[in-house]
Structures are given as structure tokens and as C-alpha cells.
PATI-991682 format. One record per residue (C-alpha): residue number from 1; x negated, z negated, y. Coordinates in nm, 2 decimals. Layout:
% PATI-991682
<kepa: NUM&east: X&up: Z&north: Y>
...
END
This chain:
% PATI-991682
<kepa: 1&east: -1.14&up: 0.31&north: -0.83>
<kepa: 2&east: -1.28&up: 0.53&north: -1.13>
<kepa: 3&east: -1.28&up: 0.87&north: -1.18>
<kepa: 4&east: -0.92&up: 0.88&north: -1.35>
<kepa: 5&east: -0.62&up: 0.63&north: -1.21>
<kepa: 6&east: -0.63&up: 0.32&north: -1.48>
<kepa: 7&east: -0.26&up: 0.19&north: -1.55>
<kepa: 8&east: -0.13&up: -0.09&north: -1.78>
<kepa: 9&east: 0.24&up: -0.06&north: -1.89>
<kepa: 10&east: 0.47&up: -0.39&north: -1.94>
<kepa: 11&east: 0.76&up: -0.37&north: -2.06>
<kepa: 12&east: 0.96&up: -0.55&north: -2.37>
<kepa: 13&east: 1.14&up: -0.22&north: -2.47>
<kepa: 14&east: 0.90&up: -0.03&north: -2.73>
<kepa: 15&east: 1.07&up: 0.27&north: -2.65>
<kepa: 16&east: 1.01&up: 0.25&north: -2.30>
<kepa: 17&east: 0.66&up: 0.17&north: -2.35>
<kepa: 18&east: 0.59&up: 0.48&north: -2.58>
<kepa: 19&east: 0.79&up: 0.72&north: -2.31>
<kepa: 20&east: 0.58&up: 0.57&north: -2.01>
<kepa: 21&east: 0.27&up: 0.61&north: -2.18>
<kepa: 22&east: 0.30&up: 0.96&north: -2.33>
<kepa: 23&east: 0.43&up: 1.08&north: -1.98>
<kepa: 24&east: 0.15&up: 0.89&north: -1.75>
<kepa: 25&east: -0.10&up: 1.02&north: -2.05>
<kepa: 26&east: 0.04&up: 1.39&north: -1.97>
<kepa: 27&east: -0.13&up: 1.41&north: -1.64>
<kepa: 28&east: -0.54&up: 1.43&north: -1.65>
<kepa: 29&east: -0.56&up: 1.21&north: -1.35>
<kepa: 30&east: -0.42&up: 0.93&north: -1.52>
<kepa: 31&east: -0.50&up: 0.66&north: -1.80>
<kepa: 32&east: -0.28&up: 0.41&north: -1.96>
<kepa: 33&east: -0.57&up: 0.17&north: -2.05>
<kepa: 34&east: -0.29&up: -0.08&north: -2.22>
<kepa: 35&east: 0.00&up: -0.22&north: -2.27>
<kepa: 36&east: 0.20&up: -0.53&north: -2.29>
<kepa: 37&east: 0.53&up: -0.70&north: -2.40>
<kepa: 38&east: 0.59&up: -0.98&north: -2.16>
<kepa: 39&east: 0.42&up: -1.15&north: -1.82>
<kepa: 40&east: 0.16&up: -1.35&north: -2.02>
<kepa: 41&east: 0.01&up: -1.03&north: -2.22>
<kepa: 42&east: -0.01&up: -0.88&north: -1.90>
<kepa: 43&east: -0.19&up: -1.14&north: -1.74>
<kepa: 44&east: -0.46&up: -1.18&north: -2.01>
<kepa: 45&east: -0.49&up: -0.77&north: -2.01>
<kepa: 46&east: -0.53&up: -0.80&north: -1.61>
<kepa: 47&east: -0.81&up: -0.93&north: -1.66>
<kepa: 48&east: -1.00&up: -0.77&north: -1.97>
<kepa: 49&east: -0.87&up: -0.42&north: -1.87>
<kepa: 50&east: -0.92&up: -0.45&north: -1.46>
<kepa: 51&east: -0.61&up: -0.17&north: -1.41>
<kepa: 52&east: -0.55&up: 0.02&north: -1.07>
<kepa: 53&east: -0.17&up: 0.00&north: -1.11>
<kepa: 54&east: 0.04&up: -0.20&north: -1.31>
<kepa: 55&east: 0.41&up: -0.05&north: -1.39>
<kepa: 56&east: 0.64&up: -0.37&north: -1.47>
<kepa: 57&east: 1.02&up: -0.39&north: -1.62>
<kepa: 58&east: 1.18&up: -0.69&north: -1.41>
<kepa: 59&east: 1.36&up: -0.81&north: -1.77>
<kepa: 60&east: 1.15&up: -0.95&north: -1.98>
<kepa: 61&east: 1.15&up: -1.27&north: -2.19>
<kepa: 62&east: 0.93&up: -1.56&north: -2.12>
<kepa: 63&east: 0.90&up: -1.48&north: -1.78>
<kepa: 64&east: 1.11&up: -1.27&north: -1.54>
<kepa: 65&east: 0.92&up: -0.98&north: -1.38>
<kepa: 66&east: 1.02&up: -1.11&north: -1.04>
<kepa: 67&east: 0.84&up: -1.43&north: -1.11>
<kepa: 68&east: 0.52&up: -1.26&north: -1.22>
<kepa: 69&east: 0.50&up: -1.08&north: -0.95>
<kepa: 70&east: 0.55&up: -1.32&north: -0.70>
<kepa: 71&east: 0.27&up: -1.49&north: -0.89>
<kepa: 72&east: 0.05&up: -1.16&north: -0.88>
<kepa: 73&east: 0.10&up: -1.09&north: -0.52>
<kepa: 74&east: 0.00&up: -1.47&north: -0.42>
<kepa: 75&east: -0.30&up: -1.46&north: -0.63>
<kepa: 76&east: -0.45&up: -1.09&north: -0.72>
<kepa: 77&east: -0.27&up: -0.85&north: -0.50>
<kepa: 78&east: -0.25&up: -0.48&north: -0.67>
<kepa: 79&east: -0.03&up: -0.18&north: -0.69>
<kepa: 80&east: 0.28&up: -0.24&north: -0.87>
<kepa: 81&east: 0.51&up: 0.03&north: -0.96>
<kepa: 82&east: 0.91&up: -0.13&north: -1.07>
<kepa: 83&east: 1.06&up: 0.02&north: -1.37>
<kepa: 84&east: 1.41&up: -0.10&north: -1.31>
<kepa: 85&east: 1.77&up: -0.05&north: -1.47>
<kepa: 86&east: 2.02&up: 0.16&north: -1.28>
<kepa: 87&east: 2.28&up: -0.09&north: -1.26>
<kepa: 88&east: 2.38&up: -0.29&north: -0.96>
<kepa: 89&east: 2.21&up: -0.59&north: -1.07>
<kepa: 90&east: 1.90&up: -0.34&north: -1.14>
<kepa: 91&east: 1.89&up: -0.25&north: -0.79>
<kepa: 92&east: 1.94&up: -0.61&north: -0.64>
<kepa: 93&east: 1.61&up: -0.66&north: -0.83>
<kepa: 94&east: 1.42&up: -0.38&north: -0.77>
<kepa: 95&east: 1.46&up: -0.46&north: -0.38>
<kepa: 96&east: 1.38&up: -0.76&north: -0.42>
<kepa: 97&east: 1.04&up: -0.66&north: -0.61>
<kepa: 98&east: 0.95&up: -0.47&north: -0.30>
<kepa: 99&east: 1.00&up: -0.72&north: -0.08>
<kepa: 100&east: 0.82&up: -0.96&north: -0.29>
<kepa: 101&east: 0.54&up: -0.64&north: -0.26>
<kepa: 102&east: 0.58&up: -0.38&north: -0.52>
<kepa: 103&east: 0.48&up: -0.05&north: -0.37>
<kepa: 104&east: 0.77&up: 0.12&north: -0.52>
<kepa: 105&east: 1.05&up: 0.12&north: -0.78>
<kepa: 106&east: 1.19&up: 0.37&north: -1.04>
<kepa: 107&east: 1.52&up: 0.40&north: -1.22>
<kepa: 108&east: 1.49&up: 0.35&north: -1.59>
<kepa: 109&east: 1.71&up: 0.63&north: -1.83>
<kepa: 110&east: 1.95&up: 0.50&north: -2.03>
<kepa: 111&east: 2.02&up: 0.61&north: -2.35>
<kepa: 112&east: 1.75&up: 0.86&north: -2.38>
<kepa: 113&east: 1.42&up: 0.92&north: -2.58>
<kepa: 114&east: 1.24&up: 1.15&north: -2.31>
<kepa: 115&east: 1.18&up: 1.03&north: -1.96>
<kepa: 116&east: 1.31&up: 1.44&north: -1.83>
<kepa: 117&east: 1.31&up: 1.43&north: -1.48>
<kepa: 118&east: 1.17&up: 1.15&north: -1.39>
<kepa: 119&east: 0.87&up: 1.17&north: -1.57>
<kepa: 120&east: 0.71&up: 1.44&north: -1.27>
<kepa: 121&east: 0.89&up: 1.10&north: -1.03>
<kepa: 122&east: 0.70&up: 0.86&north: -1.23>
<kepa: 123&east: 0.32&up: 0.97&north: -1.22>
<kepa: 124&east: 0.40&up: 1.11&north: -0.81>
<kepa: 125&east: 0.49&up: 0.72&north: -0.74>
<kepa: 126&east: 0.16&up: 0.61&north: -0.97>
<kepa: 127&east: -0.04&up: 0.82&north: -0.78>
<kepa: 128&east: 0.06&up: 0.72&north: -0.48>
<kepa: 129&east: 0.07&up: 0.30&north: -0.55>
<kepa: 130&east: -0.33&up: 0.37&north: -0.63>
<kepa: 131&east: -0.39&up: 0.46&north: -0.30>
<kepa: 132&east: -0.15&up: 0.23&north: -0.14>
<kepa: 133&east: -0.25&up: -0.02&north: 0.08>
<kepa: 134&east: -0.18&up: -0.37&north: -0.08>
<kepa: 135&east: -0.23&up: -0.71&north: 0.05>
<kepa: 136&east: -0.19&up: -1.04&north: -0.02>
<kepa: 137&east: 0.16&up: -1.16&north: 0.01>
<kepa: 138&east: 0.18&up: -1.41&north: 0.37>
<kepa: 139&east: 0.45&up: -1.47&north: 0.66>
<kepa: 140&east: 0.50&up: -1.09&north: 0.80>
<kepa: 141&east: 0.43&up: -1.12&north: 1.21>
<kepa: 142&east: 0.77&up: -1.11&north: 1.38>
<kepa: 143&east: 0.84&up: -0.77&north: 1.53>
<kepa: 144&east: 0.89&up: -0.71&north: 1.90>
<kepa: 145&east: 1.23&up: -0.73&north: 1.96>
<kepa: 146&east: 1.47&up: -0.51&north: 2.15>
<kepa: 147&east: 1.74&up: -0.62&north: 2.36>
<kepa: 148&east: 1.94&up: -0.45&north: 2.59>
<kepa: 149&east: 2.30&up: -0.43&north: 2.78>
<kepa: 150&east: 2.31&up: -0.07&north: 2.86>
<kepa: 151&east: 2.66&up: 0.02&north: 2.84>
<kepa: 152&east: 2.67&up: 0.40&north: 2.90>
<kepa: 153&east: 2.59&up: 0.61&north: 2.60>
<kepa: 154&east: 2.60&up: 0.96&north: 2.62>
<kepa: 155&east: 2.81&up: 1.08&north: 2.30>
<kepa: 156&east: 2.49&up: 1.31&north: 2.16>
<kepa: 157&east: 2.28&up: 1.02&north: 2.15>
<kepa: 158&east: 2.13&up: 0.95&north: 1.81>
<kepa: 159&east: 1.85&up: 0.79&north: 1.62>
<kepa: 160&east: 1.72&up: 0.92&north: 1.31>
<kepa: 161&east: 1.46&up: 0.76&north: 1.08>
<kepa: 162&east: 1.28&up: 0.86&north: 0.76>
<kepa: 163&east: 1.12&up: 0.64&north: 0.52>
<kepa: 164&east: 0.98&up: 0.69&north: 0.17>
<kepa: 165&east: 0.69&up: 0.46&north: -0.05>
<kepa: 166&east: 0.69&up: 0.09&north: 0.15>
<kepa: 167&east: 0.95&up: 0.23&north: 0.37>
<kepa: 168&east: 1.24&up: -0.01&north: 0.26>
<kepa: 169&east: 1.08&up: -0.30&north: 0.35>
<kepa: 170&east: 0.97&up: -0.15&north: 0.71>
<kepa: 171&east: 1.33&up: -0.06&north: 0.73>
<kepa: 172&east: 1.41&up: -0.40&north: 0.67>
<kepa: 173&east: 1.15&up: -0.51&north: 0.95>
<kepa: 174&east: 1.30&up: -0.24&north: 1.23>
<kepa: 175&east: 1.65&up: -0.36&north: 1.13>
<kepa: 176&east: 1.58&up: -0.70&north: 1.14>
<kepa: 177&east: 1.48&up: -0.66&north: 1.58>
<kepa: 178&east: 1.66&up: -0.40&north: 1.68>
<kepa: 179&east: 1.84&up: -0.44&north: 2.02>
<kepa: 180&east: 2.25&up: -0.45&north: 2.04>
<kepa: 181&east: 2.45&up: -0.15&north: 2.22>
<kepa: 182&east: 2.20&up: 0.10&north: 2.03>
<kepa: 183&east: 2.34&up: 0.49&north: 1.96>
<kepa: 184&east: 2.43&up: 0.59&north: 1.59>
<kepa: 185&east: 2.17&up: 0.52&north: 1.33>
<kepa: 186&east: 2.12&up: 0.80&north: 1.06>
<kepa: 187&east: 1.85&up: 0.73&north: 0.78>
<kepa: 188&east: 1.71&up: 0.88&north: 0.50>
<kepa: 189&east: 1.54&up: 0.63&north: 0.26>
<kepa: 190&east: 1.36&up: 0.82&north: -0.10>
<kepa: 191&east: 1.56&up: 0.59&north: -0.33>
<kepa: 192&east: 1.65&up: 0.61&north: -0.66>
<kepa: 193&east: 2.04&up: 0.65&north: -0.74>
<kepa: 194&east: 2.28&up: 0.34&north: -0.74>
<kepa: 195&east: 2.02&up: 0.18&north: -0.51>
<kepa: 196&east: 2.07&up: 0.31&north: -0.16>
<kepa: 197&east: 2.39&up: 0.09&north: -0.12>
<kepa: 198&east: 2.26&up: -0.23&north: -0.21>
<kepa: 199&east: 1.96&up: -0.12&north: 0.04>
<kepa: 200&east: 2.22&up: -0.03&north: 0.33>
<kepa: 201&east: 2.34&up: -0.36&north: 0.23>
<kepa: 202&east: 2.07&up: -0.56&north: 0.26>
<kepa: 203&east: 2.01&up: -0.40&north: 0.60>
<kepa: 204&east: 2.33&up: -0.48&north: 0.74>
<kepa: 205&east: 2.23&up: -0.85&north: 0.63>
<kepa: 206&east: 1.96&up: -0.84&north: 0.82>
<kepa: 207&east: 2.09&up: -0.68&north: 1.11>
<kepa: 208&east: 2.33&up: -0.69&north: 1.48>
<kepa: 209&east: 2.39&up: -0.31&north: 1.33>
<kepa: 210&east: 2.62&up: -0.22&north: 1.13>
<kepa: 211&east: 2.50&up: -0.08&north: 0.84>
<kepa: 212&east: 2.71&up: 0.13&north: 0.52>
<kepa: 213&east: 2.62&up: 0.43&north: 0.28>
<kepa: 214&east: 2.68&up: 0.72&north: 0.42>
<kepa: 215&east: 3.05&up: 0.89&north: 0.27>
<kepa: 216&east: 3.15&up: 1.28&north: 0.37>
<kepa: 217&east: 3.33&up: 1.26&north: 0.68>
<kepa: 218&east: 3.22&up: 0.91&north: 0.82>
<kepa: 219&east: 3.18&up: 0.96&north: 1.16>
<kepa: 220&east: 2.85&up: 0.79&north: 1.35>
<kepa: 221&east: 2.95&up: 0.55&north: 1.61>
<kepa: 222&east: 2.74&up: 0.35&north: 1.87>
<kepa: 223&east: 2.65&up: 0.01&north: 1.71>
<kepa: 224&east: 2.67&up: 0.14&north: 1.34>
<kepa: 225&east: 2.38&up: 0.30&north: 1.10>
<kepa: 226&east: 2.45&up: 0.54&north: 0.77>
<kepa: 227&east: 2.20&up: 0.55&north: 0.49>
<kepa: 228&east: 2.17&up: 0.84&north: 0.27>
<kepa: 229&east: 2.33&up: 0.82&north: -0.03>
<kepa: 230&east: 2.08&up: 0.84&north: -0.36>
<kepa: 231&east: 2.07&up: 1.16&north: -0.48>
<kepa: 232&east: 2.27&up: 1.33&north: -0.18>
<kepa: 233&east: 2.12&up: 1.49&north: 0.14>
<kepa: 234&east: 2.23&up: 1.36&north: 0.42>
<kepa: 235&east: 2.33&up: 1.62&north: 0.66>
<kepa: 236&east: 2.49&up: 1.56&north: 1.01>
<kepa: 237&east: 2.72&up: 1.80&north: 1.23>
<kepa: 238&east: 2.89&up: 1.77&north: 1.58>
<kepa: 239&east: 3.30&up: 1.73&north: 1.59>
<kepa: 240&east: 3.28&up: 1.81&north: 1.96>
<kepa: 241&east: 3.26&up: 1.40&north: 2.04>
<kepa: 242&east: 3.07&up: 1.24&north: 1.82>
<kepa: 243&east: 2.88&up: 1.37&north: 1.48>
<kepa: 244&east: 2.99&up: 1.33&north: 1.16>
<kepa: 245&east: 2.83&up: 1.32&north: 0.81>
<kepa: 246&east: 2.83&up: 1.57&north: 0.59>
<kepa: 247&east: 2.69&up: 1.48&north: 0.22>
<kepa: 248&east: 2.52&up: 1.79&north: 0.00>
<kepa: 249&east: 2.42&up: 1.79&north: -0.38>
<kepa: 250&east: 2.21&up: 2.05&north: -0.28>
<kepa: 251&east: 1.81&up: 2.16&north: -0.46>
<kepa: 252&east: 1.58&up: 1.86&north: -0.34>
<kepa: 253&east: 1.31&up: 1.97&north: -0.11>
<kepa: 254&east: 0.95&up: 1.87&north: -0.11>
<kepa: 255&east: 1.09&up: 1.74&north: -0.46>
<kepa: 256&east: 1.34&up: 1.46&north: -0.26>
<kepa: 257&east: 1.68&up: 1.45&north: -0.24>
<kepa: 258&east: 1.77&up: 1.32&north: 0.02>
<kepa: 259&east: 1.50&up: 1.51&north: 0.24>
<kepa: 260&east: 1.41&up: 1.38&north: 0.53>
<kepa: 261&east: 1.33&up: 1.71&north: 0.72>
<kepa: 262&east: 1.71&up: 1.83&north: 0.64>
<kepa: 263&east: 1.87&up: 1.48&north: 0.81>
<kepa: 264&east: 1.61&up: 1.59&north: 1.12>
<kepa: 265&east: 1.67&up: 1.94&north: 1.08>
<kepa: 266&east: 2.08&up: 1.90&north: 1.11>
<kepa: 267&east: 2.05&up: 1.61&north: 1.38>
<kepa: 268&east: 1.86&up: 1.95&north: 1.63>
<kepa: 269&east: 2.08&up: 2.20&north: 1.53>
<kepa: 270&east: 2.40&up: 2.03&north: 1.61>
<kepa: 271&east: 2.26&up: 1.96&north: 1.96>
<kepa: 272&east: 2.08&up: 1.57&north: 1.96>
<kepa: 273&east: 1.77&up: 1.71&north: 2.13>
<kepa: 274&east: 1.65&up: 1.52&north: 2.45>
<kepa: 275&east: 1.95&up: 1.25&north: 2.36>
<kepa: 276&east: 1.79&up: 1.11&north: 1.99>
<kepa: 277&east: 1.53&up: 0.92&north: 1.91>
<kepa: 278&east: 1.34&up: 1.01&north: 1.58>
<kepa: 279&east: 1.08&up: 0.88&north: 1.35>
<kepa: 280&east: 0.91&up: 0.82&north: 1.02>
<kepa: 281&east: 0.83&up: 0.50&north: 0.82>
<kepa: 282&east: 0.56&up: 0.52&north: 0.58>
<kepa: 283&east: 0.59&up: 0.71&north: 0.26>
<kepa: 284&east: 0.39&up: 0.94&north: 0.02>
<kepa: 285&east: 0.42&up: 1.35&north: 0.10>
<kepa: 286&east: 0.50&up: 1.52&north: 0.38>
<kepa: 287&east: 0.89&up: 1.49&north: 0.40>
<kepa: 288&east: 1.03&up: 1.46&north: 0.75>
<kepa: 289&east: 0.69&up: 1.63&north: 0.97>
<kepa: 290&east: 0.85&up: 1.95&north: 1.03>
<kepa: 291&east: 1.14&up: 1.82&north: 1.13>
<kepa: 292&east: 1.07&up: 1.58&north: 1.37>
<kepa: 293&east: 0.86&up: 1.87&north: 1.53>
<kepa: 294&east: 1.16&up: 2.06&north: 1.57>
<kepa: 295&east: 1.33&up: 1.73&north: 1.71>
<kepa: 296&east: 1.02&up: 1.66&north: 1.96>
<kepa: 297&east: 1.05&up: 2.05&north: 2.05>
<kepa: 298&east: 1.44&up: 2.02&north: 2.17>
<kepa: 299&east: 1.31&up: 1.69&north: 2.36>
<kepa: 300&east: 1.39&up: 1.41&north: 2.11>
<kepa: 301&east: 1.12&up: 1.13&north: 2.20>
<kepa: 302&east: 0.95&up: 1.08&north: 1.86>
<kepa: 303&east: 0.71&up: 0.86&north: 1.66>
<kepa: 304&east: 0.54&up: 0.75&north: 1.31>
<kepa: 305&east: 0.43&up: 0.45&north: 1.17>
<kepa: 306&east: 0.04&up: 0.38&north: 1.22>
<kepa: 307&east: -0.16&up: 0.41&north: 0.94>
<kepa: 308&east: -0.31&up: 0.03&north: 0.98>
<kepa: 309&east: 0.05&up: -0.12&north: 0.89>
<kepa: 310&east: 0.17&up: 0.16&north: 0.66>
<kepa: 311&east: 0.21&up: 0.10&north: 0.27>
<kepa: 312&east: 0.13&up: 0.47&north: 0.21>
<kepa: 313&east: 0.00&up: 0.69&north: 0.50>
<kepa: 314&east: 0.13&up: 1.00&north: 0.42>
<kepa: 315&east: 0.45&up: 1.15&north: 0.59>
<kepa: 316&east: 0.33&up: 0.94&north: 0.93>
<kepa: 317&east: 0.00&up: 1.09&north: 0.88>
<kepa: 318&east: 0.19&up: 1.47&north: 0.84>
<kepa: 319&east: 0.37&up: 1.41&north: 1.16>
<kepa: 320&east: 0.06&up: 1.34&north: 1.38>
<kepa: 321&east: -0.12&up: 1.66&north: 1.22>
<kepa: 322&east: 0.15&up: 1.90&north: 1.25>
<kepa: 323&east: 0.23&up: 1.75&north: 1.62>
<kepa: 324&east: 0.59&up: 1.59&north: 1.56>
<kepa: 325&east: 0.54&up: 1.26&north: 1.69>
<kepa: 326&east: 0.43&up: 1.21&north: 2.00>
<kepa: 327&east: 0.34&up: 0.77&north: 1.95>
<kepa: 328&east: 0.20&up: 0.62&north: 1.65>
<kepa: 329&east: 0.27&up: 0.27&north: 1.65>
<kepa: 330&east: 0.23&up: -0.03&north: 1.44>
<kepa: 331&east: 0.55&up: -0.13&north: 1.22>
<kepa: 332&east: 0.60&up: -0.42&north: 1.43>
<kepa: 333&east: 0.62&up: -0.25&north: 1.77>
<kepa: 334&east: 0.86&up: -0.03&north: 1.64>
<kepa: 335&east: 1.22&up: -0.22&north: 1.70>
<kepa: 336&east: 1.10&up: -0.27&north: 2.07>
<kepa: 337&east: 0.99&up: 0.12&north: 2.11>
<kepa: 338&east: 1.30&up: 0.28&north: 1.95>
<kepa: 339&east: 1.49&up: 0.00&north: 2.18>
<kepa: 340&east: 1.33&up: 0.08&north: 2.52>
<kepa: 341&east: 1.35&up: 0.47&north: 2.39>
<kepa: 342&east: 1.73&up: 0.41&north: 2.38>
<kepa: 343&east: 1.79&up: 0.22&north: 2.69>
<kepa: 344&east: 1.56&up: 0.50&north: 2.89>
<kepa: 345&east: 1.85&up: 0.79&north: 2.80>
<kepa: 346&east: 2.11&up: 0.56&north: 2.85>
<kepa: 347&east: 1.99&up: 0.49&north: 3.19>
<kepa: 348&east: 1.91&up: 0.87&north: 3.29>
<kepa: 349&east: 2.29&up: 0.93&north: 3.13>
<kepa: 350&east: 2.42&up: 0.63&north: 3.37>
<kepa: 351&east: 2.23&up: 0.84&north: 3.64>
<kepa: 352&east: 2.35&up: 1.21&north: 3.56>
<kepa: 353&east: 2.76&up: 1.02&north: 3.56>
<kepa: 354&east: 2.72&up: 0.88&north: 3.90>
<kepa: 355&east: 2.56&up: 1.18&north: 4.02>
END
């Protein structure tokens, strides 16, 4: 890659094409080497320009951005950054780009003519797809699978996951194996607004748990999972029988909201400790390592994504520098792992009762 990250822009919206351009320009590390209007510019630009990332609207005429990049990913695999609407239809898209292999997706403003926030959101997310680790779209292996008939949950029990950059589709592969009977599931996914519910959504379709966006109050039950809402830390306290959610519009930290660390950081204050299971997806940053070292430190059994299957090794590769997770594993040993790591405290509560 050369000295400065090379990105091409398509997009049919002029406006947005001007605001994506003068933002990514903005940063010294970065240069918009073109632009283009629809799928076939892009692909003629692909070649004469030879960009690092592309950034691509899903609506476009001529040929839907889903369609070019199903195309892309079959035949020239590359970083691709989703500009998408914040609609519900938007976000059906969007998730559908990642699972197709985009590296990540970004709400589009409406009825603006500056990017403002997300304009910082924008180049992190470029960066970041330039050093992801892209490959050519085939069959994903099947996971191990987790099943299990334990019956004997003690009421702290609790998993808790993080996930940021190629997270939501390694969410979708944990989801997809996970073993029946399991404790509550807490998760905090970096996702853009107006997403996160078609995500938990698509999760629950994919899944023997029971997946919903978190609301205040919901209480976490075995069998069932809560994803954080876009935009809202997730935050979790104990009732004196089970734990509840608590949202917060609280300032973002390590520039996310949700955070990671404060879903971890909540789960070992109100008392999961040696009863939870905790870990991180892959992701961009550092979001989620201190956290899980306070988890691992009350007794949680933790773990991170291996860097060979991750999209982005960053928040894995935090929590095995800083000491939080005790396994690395590859994405598709996860299910089993966070299974067996749930059937082992159900077995040592079974053991305590009959004591």
C-alpha cells in the first residue's frame, strides 16, 4: 500500500460525493484518488486508479451497490467501506453488504451539507478497512457447535460479547452454533443508529437464542440475548434475581457509544464474576480490553478472536496485550468454547446445590 491510504468515492449524490471527498481529503493520511457516479465508472476507475479502499452508496442506478459488490468480492476482493441511508431499508442493506464482505458500513446524513460528526467516524472506519484483512468471498467453514442439556443455571450467570469492524458477521457465525439452555446474552456491537435492531434481528434468525434490542428495564433471562441499542450504552445491574438493563445517552468512550468496556465494566460490578463468560469479536481500537481484564480478574473465564480469522485485529489484539483474555481462538471455535465455558459453571453450580 503507498505512503498515503488511496480511496475512490461512488456514489450518485454529487453532494455526497463533494462532502466525502473534502472530509477524507482533510486528513494527511488519506487520498481520494477519484470518483464515480454508478457501478460501471467504478469498475473502469478500479482499474486505472488501483485504490486501497473503495467507499460505495448501495443506491445507485444502473446497478445496485449490492450487486457490484457481490461481483467485486467474487472477482477482486478489497476493502469496502458502506455509505448507507439511515432508514430501515438502509440498514437491511447495509447488513447485507457486510455479509456479502464489506469491512464496515456508515450512516449517511440526511438533509445536511457538512458530514459533522461523522466525518472523524468516516476516515477511523477508512483507515481501518485499509488494513483489514479481506478475502475472496467462498462457503465460510461451519463453526463448532455447542450443545448441551444442563439445566441448572445459577441466576448470576452471564455472557457478554463485544464486537466492532467485521464483528457483525462473526456475531452472526457465534449465533448461528451456539448451544440451547445457555445464560443471558448481553452484546455490544459498534453500529451505526437505526441499525442495531435489524442486526439483533438478523441474529435471532439465525439463532436457538432469542435475540431483541435492548429497552430500559428488560430483564436478561436464560435462553435470551440483548443488543445494544445504536447510540446508547448498554449498561447492566443486579435486581437481587436476575440483571436488568439499564440504557445511558451518556459521552461515548474510546469515541463509541455503546462502549464495550462499560457493558464489561457494569456486568463485574454488579457481581457476574466467576459466573460469566466474556469476550471480544474483532474490531478496530481498543474498546472492551480493560474490561474484560476486570472481568478475567473477578474470575469470568475470557477470550478474543485470533488474529488469523479477524477482519480487523485490533480490540482482540488489546485484550491479549493488556492480559484480559486468557484463550485466543479462531472465530469458528468460538460457539463450542463459549458453550463448554457455560456448561462447566453450570455443572460446578449443580455441584455447589447438592452439596
Amino acid at each position: 500500500m503507498s505512503a498515503k491510504i488511496r480511496v475512490l468515492i461512488v456514489d450518485d449524490s454529487a453532494l455526497v460525493r463533494r462532502l466525502a471527498r473534502e472530509t477524507l481529503q482533510s486528513d494527511p493520511e488519506i487520498e481520494v484518488v477519484g470518483v464515480a457516479t454508478d457501478p460501471y465508472e467504478a469498475r473502469d476507475k478500479l482499474v486505472q486508479l488501483k485504490p486501497d479502499v473503495l467507499t460505495l452508496d448501495l443506491e445507485m442506478p444502473r446497478m445496485d451497490g449490492l450487486t457490484f459488490l457481490t461481483l467485486l468480492m467474487e472477482r477482486k476482493p478489497m476493502p469496502v467501506v458502506v455509505m448507507s441511508s439511515l432508514t430501515s431499508r438502509g440498514s437491511d442493506f447495509a447488513l447485507e453488504a457486510l455479509r456479502l464482505g464489506a469491512v464496515d458500513v456508515i450512516g449517511k446524513p440526511r438533509g445536511t451539507y457538512s458530514f459533522g460528526d461523522i466525518g472523524t467516524e468516516l476516515i477511523s472506519k477508512v483507515k481501518a478497512a485499509a488494513h483489514a484483512n479481506v478475502r475472496r468471498r467462498a462457503e465460510p467453514h461451519a463453526p463448532e457447535a455447542g450443545v448441551h442439556g444442563g439445566s441448572a443455571l445459577d441466576p448470576r450467570s452471564l455472557i457478554v460479547i463485544g464486537g466492532s469492524t467485521g464483528g457483525v458477521e462473526a456475531f452472526r457465525t457465534v449465533f448461528s452454533a451456539l448451544g440451547d439452555n445457555l445464560p443471558p446474552i448481553a452484546i455490544v456491537q459498534h453500529i451505526p443508529a437505526l441499525f442495531s435492531k435489524n442486526f439483533a434481528k438478523r441474529l435471532d434468525d439465525s439463532s436457538p437464542v432469542n435475540v431483541k434490542e435492548a429497552e430500559e428495564g428488560d430483564k436478561l433471562l436464560p435462553g435470551t440475548a440483548l443488543v445494544a441499542p445504536g447510540g446508547q450504552h448498554l449498561l447492566l445491574r443486579w435486581s437481587g434475581t436476575h440483571f436488568v438493563a439499564r440504557l445511558s445517552d451518556g459521552p461515548a468512550l474510546w469515541h463509541q457509544r455503546p462502549a464495550v468496556d462499560l457493558l464489561f465494566r457494569s456486568a463485574a460490578e454488579a457481581g457476574a464474576g466467576r459466573h460469566c463468560v466474556a469476550g471480544i469479536l474483532s474490531g478496530m481500537g481498543r474498546d472492551g480490553a480493560d474490561g474484560l481484564l476486570r472481568l478475567r480478574q473477578a474470575g469470568a473465564t475470557t477470550f478474543a478472536q485470533d488474529e488469523a480469522s479477524c477482519v480487523v485485529y485490533g480490540m482482540p489484539r488489546a485484550a491479549c496485550e493488556n492480559g484480559a483474555a486468557q484463550s485466543m481462538l479462531p472465530l469458528a471455535r468460538i460457539p463450542a468454547f463459549i458453550t463448554r465455558a457455560a456448561t462447566t459453571a453450570i455443572a460446578s453450580h449443580a455441584h455447589a446445590v447438592a452439596q
